[in-house]
N, C-alpha and C positions, 0 to 999 in steps of 0.2 A: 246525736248519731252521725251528723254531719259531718264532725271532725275527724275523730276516726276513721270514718269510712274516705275520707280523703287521703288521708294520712297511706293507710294501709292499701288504697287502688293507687296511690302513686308508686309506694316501695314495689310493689307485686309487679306492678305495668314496667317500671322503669328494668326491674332486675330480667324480666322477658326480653325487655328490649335489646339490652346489653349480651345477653346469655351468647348468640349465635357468633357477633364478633367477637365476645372473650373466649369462647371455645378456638376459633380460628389461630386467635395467639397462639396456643398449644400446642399444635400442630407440629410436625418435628420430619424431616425428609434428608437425605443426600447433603443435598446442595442449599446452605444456607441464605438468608436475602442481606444483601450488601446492607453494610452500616449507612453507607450514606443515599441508601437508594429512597428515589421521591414518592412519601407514601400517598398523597395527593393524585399518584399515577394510578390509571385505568389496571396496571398490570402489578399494582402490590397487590400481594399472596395474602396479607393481613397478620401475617406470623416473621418472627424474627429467626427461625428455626426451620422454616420451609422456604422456598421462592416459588416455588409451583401454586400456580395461584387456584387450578384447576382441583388439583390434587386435595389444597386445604381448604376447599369450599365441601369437596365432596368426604374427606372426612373429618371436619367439624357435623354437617348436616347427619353424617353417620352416628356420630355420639350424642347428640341433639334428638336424633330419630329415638336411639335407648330410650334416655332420662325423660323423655314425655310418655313413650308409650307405658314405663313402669310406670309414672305419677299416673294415666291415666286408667291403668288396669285398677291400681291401687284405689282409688275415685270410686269407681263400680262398687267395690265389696264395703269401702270406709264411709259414701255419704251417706247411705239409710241410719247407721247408726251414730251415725254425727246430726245427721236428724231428731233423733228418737234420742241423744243425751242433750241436743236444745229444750226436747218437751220435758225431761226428766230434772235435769240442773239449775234449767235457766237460760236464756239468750246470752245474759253475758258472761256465763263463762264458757259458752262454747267460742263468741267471739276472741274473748280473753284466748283461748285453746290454737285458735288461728293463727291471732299476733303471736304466740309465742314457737310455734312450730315457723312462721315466716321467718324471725329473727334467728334460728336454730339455720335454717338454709339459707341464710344469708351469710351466717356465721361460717359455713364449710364451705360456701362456693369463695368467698373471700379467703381463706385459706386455700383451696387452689391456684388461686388465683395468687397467693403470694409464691406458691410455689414453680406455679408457671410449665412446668415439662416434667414428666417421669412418670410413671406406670401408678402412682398413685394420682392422677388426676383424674380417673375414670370412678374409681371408688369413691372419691369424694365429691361428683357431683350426681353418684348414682344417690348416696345416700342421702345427699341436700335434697334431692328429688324423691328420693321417697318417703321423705319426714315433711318436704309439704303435701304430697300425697296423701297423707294419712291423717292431717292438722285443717287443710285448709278448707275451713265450712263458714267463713265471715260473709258472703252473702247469704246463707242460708237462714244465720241465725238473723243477720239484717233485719230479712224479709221476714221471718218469723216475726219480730218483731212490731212492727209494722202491722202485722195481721192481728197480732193481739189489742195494739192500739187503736185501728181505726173498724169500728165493725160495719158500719154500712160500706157498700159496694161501689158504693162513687167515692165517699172519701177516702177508701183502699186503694184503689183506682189510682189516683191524683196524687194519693205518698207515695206509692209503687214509681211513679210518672217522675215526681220529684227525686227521690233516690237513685234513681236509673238515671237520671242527667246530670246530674250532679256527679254522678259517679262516672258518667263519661266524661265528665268536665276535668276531674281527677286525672283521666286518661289521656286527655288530652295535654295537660299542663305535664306530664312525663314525657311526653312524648316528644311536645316541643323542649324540655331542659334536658333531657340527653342527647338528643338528635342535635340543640345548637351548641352544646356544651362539652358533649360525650365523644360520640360517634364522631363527629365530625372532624377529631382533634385525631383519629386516626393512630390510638395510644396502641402500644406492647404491652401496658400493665394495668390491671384493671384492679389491683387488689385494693385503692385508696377508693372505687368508686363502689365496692361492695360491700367494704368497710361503714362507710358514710349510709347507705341501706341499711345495714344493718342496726345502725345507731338509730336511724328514725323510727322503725320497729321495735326497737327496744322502748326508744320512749313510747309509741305507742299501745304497749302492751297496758297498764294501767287504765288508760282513760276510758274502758267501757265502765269500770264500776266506780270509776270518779265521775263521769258525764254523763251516762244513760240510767236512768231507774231502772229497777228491773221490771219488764211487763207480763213475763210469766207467775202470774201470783198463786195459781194453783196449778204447778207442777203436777204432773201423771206419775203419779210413783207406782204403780199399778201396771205398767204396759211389760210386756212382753217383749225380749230383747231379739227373740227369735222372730217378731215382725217385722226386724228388720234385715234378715239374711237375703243376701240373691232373690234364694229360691220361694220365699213369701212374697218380695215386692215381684217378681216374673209370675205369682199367679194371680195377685191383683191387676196387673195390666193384662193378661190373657183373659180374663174374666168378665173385662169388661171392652164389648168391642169400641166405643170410645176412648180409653185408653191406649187398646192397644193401635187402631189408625195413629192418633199423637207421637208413641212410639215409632211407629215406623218410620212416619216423617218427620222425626226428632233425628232417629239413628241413619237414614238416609239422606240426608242434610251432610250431620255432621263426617260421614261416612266421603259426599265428594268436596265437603272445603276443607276436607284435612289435607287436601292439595296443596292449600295456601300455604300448608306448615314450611315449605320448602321454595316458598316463593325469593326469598330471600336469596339463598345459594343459586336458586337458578339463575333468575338476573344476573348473580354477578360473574357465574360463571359463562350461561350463553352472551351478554350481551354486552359483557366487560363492562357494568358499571359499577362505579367506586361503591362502598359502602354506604358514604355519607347519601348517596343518590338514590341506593337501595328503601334506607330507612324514610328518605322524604317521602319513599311511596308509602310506606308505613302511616306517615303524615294523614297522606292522600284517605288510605283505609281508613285510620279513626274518626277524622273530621266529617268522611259522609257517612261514618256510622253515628257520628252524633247528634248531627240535622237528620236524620233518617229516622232515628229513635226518639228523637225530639219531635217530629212531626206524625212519630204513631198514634198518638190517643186522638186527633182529629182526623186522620183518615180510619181510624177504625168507626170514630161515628158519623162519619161520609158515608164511608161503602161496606162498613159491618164488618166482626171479626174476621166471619170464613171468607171471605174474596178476597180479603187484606193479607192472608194465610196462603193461600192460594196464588195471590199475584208473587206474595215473595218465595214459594214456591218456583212456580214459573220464571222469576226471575235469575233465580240461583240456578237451575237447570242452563236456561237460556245464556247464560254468563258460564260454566264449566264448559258447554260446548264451544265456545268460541274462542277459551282458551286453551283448547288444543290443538290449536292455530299458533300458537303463541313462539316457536321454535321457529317461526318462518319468518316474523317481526313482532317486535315489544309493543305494538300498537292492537294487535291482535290480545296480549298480553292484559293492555291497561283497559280497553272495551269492556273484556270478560271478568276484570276486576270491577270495574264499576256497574253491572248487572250485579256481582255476588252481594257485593256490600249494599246494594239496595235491598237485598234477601234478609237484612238486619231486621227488619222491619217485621218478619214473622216469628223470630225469638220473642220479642215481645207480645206479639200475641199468644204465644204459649205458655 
């Protein structure tokens, strides 16, 4: 399970990563940016077609804003029943269903990307977005997994604990070979690095049912497809006031770190720093999301789920309000970033 799951949290992390400054390329304005101007400069636009640096932050971040909020409407209506075809088919081919839908938007954003400008770059990365939208369930079926292999609640525990770091681990090894490889080289063309994505997805599609056994041995062919609409799984959480408290503080969470989604264009447009400067902060987010997540199972049996829920609760509150300071200095900025990213810490307890 290892492999794959490396495999496919590097293609998925790195093509995020990449996503914001290849959008910028695209960009298209007036006034073009000099051939020989120094992209190394605080004041490149990031696009060969724009010089307005202001301009291609704010609409890259504009088309960036689309293709996530369709993938994520898409998300809502598609995981219940990307769930319930885990229980019904099997883990791996839902996993299978994932790498292959990845390799599919890796495939069209790479054709954008070869094509660089013209009024078909919006469709082609609406639709890369919402074919993973509709595909990506590879942690679900993971965890599925997992569940079916370890049944007592410590050694659940403990694979959950190991998968989860390893899988940050994943995250972080993208992180660093774009950022020193990618991002930093300050490219116009991005089409050879989503091409090379793509290929690894590719090869990865196979290896769940060459490397993992399957651990659903007694598929549910029996369920009901309608337990999985919206409007069943919204009266299961309503049903049960446990549930729905989770809810709340699941959808209120992710409700004020969708600020972060644009942390990126702000920087570089409030406070002029280069891209490559941008993404180190990127850096900065992973790595204390990884010793944070890495140090959850021992402070949960320190000071117990709910406190541990609680502190990163209050964490994440306490970090949002201090980065609305943030337009006044970058240091206000990175403060309210290192409160949120310590709020990592209550995803895993949910």
């Amino acid at each position: 399970l290892l492999i794959p799951t490396f495999l496919e949290g590097f293609a998925s992390t790195a093509s995020r990563l990449i996503y914001f400054v290849f959008l910028r390329t695209t960009i298209e304005c007036e006034e073009e940016t000099p051939p020989d101007f120094d992209r190394n400069s605080s004041d490149w636009s990031g696009s060969r077609f724009c010089n307005d640096r202001c301009l291609v932050a704010r609409e890259a971040q504009f088309l960036k804003g689309i293709t996530d909020g369709v993938e994520a409407a898409l998300k809502f209506f598609i995981f219940p029943f990307l769930g319930l075809l885990s229980d019904v088919k099997g883990r791996n081919s839902t996993m299978t269903l994932s790498v292959i839908g990845l390799t599919v938007s890796m495939g069209l954003l790479a054709i954008a990307a070869y094509r660089r400008r013209g009024s078909s770059i919006l469709p082609l990365i609406t639709i890369a977005y919402i074919v993973q939208g509709t595909t990506e369930s590879f942690t679900i079926a993971a965890n599925a997994h997992i569940s079916d292999l370890f049944v007592t609640i410590r050694r659940r525990a403990h694979a959950f604990s190991t998968i989860d770091i390893f899988r940050s681990f994943s995250i972080g090894v993208a992180v660093l070979f774009i950022t020193g490889f990618v991002v930093s080289a300050n490219l116009y063309e991005y089409f050879r690095v989503y091409l090379s994505l793509c290929i690894i997805s590719l090869f990865t599609i196979p290896l769940p049912y060459m490397l993992i056994p399957e651990s659903n041995q007694d598929p549910n062919l029996n369920t009901s497809w309608r337990d999985a609409t919206p409007y069943a799984i919204l009266s299961q959480i309503t049903g049960s006031p446990y549930l729905s408290y989770i809810a709340i503080a699941v959808f209120t969470s992710i409700f004020g770190l969708s600020v972060l989604s644009i942390s990126v264009a702000f920087v570089i447009a409030a406070y002029k720093w280069t891209q490559t400067v941008a993404v180190v902060v990127a850096i900065g987010i992973g790595a204390g999301g990884f010793f944070t997540q890495a140090a959850a199972p021992r402070l949960i049996d320190m000071f117990g789920a709910r406190r541990v829920l609680l502190m990163a609760i209050n964490s994440s509150n306490i970090g949002l309000i201090i980065m609305v300071l943030s337009p006044i200095s970058p240091v206000f900025f990175l403060i309210g970033l290192i409160f949120v990213v310590s709020a990592i810490i209550g995803w895993y307890v949910l």
